[in-house]
C-alpha positions as CSV (number, residue, x, y, z in Angstrom):
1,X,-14.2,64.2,9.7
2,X,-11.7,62.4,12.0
3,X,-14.0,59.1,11.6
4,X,-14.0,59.4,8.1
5,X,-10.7,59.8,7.3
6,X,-10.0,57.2,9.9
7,X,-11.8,54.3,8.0
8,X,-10.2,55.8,5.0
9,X,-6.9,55.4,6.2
10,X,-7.5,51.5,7.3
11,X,-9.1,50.4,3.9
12,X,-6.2,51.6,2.2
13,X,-4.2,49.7,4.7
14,X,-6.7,46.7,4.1
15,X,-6.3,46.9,0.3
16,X,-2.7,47.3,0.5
17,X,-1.6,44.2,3.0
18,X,-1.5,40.5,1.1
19,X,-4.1,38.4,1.1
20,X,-3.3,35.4,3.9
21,X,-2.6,32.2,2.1
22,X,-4.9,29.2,2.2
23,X,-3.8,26.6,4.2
24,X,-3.8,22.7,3.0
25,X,-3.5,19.8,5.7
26,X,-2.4,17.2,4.4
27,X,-2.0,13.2,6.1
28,X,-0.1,10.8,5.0
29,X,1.6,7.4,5.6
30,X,5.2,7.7,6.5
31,X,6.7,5.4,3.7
32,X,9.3,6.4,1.9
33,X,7.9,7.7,-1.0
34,X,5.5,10.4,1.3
35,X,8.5,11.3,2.8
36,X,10.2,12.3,-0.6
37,X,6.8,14.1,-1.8
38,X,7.1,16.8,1.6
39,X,10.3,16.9,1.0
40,X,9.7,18.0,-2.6
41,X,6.9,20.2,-2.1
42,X,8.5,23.5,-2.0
43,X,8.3,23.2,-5.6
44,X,4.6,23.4,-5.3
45,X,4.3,26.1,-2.9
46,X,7.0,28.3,-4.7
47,X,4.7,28.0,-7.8
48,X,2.0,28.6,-5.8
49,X,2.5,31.4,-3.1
50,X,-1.4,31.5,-2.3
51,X,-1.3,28.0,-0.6
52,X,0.5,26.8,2.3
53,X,1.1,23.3,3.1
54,X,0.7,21.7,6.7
55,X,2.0,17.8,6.5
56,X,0.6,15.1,9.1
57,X,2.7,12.1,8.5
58,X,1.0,8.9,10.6
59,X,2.2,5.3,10.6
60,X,0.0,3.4,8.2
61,X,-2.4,1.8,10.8
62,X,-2.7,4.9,12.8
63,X,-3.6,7.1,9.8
64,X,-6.1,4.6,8.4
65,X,-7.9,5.2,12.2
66,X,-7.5,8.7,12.2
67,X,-8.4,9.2,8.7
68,X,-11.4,7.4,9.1
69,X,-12.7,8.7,12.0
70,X,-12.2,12.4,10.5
71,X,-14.2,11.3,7.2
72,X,-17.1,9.9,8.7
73,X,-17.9,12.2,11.2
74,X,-17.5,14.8,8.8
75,X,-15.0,17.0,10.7
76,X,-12.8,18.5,8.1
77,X,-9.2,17.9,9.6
78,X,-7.6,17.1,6.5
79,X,-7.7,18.8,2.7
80,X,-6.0,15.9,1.3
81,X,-5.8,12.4,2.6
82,X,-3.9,9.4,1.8
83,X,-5.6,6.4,1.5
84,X,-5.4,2.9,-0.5
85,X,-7.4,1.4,-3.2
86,X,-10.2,-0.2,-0.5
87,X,-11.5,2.9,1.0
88,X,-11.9,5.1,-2.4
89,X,-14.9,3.1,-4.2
90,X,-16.7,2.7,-0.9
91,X,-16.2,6.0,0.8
92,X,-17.5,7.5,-2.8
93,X,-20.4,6.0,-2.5
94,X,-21.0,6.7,1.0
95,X,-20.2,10.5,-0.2
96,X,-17.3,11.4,1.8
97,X,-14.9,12.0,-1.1
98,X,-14.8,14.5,-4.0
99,X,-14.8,13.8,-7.6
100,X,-11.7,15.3,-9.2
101,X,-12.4,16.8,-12.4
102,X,-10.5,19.7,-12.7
103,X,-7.1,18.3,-12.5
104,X,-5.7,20.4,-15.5
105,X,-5.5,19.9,-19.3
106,X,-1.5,18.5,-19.1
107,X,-2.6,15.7,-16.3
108,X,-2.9,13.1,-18.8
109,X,-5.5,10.8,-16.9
110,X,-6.4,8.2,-19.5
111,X,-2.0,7.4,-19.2
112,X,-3.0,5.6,-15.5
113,X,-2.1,1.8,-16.0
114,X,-6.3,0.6,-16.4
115,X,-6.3,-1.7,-13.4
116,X,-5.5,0.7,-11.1
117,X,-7.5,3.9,-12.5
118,X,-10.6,1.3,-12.7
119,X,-9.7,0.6,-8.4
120,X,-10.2,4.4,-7.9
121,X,-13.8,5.2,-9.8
122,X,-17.0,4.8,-8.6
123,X,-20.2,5.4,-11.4
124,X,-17.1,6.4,-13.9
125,X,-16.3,9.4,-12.1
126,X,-12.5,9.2,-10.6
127,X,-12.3,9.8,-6.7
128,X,-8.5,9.5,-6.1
129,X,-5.2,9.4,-8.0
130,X,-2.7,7.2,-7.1
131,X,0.7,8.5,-6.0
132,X,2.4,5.3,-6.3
133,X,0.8,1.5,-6.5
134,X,2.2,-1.5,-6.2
135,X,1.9,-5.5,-6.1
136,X,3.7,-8.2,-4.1
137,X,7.3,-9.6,-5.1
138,X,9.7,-11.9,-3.9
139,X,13.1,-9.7,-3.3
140,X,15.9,-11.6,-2.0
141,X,20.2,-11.8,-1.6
142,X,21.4,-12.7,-4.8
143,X,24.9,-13.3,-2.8
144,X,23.1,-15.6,-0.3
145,X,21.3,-17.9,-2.6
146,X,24.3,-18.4,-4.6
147,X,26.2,-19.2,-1.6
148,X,23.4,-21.9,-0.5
149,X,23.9,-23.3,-4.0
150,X,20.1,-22.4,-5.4
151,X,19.5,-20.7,-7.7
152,X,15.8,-18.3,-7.5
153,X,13.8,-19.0,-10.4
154,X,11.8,-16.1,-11.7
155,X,8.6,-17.6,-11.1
156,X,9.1,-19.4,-7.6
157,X,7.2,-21.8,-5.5
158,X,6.2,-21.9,-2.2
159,X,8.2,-25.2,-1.6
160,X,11.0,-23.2,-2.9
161,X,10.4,-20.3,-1.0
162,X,11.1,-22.7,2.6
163,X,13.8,-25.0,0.7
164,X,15.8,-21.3,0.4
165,X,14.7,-19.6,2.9
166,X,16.1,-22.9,5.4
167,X,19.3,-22.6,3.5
168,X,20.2,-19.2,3.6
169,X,19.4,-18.8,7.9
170,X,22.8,-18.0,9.4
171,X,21.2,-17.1,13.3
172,X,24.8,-17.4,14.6
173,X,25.4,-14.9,12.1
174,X,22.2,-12.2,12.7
175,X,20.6,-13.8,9.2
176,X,17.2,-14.9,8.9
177,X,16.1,-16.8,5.3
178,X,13.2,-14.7,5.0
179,X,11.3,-11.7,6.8
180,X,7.3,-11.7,6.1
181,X,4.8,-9.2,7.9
182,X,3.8,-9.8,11.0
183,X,2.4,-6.7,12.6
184,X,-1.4,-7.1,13.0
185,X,-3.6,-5.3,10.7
186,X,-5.6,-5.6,7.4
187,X,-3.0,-3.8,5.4
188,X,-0.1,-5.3,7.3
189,X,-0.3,-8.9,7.8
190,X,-3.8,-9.5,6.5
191,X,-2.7,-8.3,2.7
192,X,0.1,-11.1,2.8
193,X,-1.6,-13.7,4.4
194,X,-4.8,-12.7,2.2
195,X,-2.6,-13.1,-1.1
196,X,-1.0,-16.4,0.3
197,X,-4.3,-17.8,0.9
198,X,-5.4,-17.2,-2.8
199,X,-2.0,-19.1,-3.9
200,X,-3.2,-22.0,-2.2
201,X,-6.8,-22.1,-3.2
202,X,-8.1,-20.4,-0.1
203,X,-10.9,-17.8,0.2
204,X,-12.4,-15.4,3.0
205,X,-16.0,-16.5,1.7
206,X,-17.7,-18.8,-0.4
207,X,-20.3,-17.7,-2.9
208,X,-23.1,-17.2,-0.1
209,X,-20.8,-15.1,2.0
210,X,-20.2,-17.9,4.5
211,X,-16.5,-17.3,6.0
212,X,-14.4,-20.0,5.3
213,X,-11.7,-20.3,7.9
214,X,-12.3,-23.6,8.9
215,X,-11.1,-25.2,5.4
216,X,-8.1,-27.4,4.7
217,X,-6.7,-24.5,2.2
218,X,-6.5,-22.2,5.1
219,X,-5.3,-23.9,7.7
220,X,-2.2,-24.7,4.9
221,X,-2.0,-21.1,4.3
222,X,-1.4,-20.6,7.9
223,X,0.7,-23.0,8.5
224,X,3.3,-22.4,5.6
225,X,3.4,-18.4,7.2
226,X,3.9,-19.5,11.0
227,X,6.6,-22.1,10.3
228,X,8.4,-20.0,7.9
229,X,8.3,-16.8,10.4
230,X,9.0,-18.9,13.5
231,X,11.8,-21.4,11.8
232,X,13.6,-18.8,9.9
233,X,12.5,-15.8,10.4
234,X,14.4,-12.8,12.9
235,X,13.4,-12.0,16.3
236,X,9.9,-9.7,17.0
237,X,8.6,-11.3,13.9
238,X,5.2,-11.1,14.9
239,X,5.4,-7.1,15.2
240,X,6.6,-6.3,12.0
241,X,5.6,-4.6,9.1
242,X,6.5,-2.8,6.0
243,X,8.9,-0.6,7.6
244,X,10.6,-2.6,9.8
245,X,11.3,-5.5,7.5
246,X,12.6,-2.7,4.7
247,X,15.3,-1.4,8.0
248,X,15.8,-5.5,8.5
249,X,16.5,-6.3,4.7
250,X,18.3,-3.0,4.0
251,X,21.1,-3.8,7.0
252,X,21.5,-7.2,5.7
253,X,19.7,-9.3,7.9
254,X,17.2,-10.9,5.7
255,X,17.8,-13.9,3.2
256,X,14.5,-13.3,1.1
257,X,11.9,-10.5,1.6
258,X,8.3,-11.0,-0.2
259,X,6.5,-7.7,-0.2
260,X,5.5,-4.7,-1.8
261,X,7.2,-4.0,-5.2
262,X,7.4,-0.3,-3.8
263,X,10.4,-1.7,-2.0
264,X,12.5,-2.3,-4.6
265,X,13.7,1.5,-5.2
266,X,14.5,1.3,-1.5
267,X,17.2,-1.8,-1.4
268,X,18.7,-0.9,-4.3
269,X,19.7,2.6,-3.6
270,X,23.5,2.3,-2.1
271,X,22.7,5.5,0.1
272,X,20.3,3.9,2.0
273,X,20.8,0.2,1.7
274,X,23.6,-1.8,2.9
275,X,23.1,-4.5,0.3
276,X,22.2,-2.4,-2.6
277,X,24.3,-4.6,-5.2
278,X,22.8,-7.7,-4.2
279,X,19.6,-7.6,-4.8
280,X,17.5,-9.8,-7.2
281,X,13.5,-10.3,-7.8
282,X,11.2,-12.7,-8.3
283,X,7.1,-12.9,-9.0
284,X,5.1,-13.6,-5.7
285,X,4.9,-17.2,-5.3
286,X,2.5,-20.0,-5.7
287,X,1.4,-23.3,-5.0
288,X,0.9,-25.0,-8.1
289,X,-2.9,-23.8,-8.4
290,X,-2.3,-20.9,-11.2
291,X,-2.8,-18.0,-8.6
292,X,0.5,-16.0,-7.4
293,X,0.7,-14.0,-4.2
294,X,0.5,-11.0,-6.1
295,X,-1.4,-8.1,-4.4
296,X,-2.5,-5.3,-5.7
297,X,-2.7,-1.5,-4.6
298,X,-1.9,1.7,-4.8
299,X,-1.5,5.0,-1.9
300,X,-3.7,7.4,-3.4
301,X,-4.7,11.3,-2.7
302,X,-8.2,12.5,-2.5
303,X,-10.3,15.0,-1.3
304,X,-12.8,14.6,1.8
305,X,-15.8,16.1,0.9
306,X,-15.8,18.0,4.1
307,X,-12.8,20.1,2.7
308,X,-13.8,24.2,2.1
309,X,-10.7,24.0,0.0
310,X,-11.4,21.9,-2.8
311,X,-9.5,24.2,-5.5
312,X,-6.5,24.1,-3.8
313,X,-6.4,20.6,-2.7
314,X,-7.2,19.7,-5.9
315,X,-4.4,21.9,-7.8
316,X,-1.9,20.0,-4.8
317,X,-3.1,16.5,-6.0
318,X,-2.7,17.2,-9.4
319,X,0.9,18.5,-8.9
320,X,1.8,15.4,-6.9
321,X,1.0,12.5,-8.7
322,X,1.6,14.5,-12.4
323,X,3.9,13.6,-15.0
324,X,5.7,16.7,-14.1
325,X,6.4,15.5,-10.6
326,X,7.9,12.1,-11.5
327,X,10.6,14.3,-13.9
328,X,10.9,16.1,-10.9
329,X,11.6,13.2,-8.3
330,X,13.9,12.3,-11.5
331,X,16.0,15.1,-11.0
332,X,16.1,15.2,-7.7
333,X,16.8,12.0,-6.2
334,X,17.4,9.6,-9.2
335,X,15.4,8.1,-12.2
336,X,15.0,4.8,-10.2
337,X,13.3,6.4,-7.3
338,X,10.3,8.0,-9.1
339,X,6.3,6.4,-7.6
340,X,6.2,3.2,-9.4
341,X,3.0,1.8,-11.0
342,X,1.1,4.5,-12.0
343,X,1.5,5.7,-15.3
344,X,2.5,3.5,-18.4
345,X,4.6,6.0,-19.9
346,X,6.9,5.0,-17.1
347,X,7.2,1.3,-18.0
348,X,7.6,2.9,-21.8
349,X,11.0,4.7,-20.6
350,X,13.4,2.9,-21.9
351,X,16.2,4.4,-19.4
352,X,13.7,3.8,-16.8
353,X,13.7,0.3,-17.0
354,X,17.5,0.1,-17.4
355,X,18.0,2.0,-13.9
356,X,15.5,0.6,-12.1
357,X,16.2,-3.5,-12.2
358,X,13.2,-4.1,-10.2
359,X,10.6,-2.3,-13.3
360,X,9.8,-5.3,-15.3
361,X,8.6,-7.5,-12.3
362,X,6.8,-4.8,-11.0
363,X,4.5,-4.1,-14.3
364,X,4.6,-8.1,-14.2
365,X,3.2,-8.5,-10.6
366,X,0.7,-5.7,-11.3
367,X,-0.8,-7.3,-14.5
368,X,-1.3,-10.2,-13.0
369,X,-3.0,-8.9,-9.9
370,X,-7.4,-9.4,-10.7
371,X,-9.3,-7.7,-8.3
372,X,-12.7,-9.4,-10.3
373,X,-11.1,-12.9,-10.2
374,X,-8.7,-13.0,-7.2
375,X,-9.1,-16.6,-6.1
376,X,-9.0,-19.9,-7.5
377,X,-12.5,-21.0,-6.5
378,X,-15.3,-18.2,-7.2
379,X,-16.3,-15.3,-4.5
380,X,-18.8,-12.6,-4.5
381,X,-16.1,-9.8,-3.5
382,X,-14.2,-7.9,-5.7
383,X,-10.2,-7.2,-3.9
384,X,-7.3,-9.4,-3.9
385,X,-5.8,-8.5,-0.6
386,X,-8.6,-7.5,0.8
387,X,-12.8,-7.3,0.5
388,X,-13.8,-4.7,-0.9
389,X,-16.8,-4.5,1.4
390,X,-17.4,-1.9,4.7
391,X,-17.0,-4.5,7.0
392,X,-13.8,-5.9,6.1
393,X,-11.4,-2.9,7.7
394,X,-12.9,-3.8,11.3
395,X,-12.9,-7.5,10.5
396,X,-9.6,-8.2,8.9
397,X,-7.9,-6.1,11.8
398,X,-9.5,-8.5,14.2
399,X,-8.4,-11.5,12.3
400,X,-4.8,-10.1,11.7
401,X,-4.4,-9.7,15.7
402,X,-5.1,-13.8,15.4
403,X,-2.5,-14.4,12.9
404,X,0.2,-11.9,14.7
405,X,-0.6,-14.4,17.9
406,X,-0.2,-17.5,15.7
407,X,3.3,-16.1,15.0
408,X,3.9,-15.3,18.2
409,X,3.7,-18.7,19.4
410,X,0.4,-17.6,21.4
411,X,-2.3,-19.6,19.8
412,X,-1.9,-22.6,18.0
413,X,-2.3,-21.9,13.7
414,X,-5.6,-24.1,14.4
415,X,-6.7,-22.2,17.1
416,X,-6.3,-18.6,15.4
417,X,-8.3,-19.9,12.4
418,X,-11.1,-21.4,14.7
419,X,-11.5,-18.0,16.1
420,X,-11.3,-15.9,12.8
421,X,-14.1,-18.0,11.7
422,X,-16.2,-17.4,14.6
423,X,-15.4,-13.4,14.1
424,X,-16.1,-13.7,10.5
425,X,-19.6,-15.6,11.0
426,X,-20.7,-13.0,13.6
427,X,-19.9,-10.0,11.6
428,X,-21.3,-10.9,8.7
429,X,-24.5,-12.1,10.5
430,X,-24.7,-8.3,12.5
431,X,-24.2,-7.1,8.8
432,X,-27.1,-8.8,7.6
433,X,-25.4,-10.7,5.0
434,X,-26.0,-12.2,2.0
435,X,-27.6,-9.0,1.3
436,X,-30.1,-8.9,-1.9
């Protein structure tokens, strides 16, 4: 009798005590725009008292690691991860990432600008969604070129690029003409110097996959980056990236900056940018050979298959890179700070485009950004700032630790591309490439 009404006692207590709410890990880069999503998410959890949020924000090289290491073994760290345009095509066909189709009847997908929806599908089934994407730009003083007597055309050169970047140097001063990214890695310095290369008819690979760092066109690539970063560029160059070039530009210190068009919210907000009201941009230059420096990518969430919360990852993605979000980043911290290049509803807002004077460039850059056709002489990869192929995250990291050295005054420009060569050769050869 005791026993029974014992057990009765704790299922009612059982029945009556909430159910525990489902916990979603989350990693992420720490840009700017991450940083405003956490912030934000209450909104999500308040909506949605069943799931709890737990944020790991990484720098961008030490998430790609960790996020890598966590999808291929399989370990099921993360609900949600953040990663870019390379990894979703090729981690869906290796498996490791789950469709998403059941991201509600409001999402709206078919309103994702083509070229970057088309980066994230693999067999027509979508495998991410991107939170904000992005292509290269020229962003630069509008205070300083005017006082160095230039003027920045909209669709610059590279012999421009130097001529102002030379004229707009103050050291005595703490100015440097133009901050590029140094910091070794495939999405750090590799993306730039990858884009570059395309500008002046460069390629990783010919069309039987031989690497092709031993040409003329790269050794000019590399030799426009090092003199521009040693002659007139600040201090440390070599380990700088994203970040630390948006803190450089943002206090003033840079003449021109050519990098993401992400960035362009950033300088111009007066709260967080010395310089705010002296800003202009420019298209990603070129040398004359109809290819720009324009990159093209995008941060995007997905869901490792190893996840046992699929539902409510899912409904988290959904919420974060919705229509409903980007009113809500609106509201919150200004029109002109909403995740660019996603959705062309955006670049069909007419007081979007006059608050944000960075829009029109960026749906520019994008558009002319071809992942099918990124160089001027033909390849067998698909990428414009990267290959889209397994082996390029290992090799381009390798290669990017040459160029950082190059910059560094370490090795010679001729000597880091004699050595990317022989890395390239010998990984494609382990890789048993050309493949049939």
């Amino acid at each position: 009798m005791i026993k029974r009404l014992a057990t009765s006692i704790c299922s009612a207590l059982l029945i009556s005590m909430p159910a525990a709410a489902e916990t979603v890990t989350i990693a992420t880069v720490n840009n700017g725009d991450m940083v405003t999503m956490k912030s934000l998410s209450k909104a999500f959890t308040d909506a949605n008292p069943d799931i709890e949020l737990e944020w790991v924000t990484l720098e961008e090289n030490i998430l790609r690691q960790r996020v890598t290491t966590d999808i291929a073994t399989g370990s099921g760290q993360y609900d949600v991860v953040t990663i870019g345009t390379y990894e979703v095509p090729i981690w869906a066909k290796q498996g490791w990432l789950e469709p998403l189709n059941n991201l509600g009847a409001d999402y709206d997908v078919d309103d994702i600008l083509p070229s970057i929806r088309g980066g994230l599908s693999y067999e027509d089934k979508l495998y991410a969604v991107p939170f904000y994407a992005e292509s290269s730009m020229v962003i630069y003083r509008t205070d300083l070129i005017e006082k160095a007597g230039l003027e920045m055309p909209k669709e610059p050169s590279w012999d421009f690029i130097r001529k102002a970047a030379k004229a707009m140097t103050n050291k005595d001063e703490g100015v440097y003409g133009i901050c590029l990214r140094g910091k070794a890695g495939w999405g750090e310095n590799v993306a730039l110097l990858t884009v570059m290369a395309n500008s002046f008819g460069a390629r990783w690979f010919d069309e039987q996959w031989e690497p092709q760092f031993d040409t003329p066109e790269w050794k000019k690539t590399l030799e426009v980056y090092t003199d521009l970063m040693q002659s007139y560029g600040p201090p440390g160059a070599s380990s700088n990236g994203f970040n630390e070039n948006l803190a450089l530009f943002q206090t003033g210190k840079c003449g021109m900056w050519i990098d993401a068009t992400v960035a362009g919210s950033f300088v111009t907000n007066s709260k967080e940018s010395s310089v705010a009201d002296k800003v202009g941009f420019a298209l990603a230059p070129d040398a004359g050979m109809e290819k720009r420096a324009n990159w093209l990518w995008a941060w995007n969430l997905a869901i490792p298959s190893s996840t046992d919360s699929k539902p409510a990852a899912e409904k988290f993605v959904s919420w974060a890179t919705s229509k409903d979000y980007l009113a809500l980043v609106a509201k919150e911290k200004g029109l002109a700070n909403v995740p660019p290049g996603t959705r062309a509803s955006l670049y069909e807002n007419k007081e979007y485009l006059e608050a944000a004077p960075f829009a029109q460039i960026t749906l520019e850059s994008i558009k002319l950004a071809d992942p099918n056709n990124p160089t001027v002489k033909p390849v067998p990869y698909v990428g414009v700032q990267f290959v889209a192929i397994p082996e390029f995250q290992g090799l381009g990291t390798a290669v990017g630790q040459q160029f950082s050295a190059a910059v560094a005054g370490n090795v010679s420009p001729e000597q880091a591309l004699k050595t990317a060569q022989r890395l390239a050769q010998r990984t494609m050869r382990k890789a048993g490439y050309p493949k049939d």
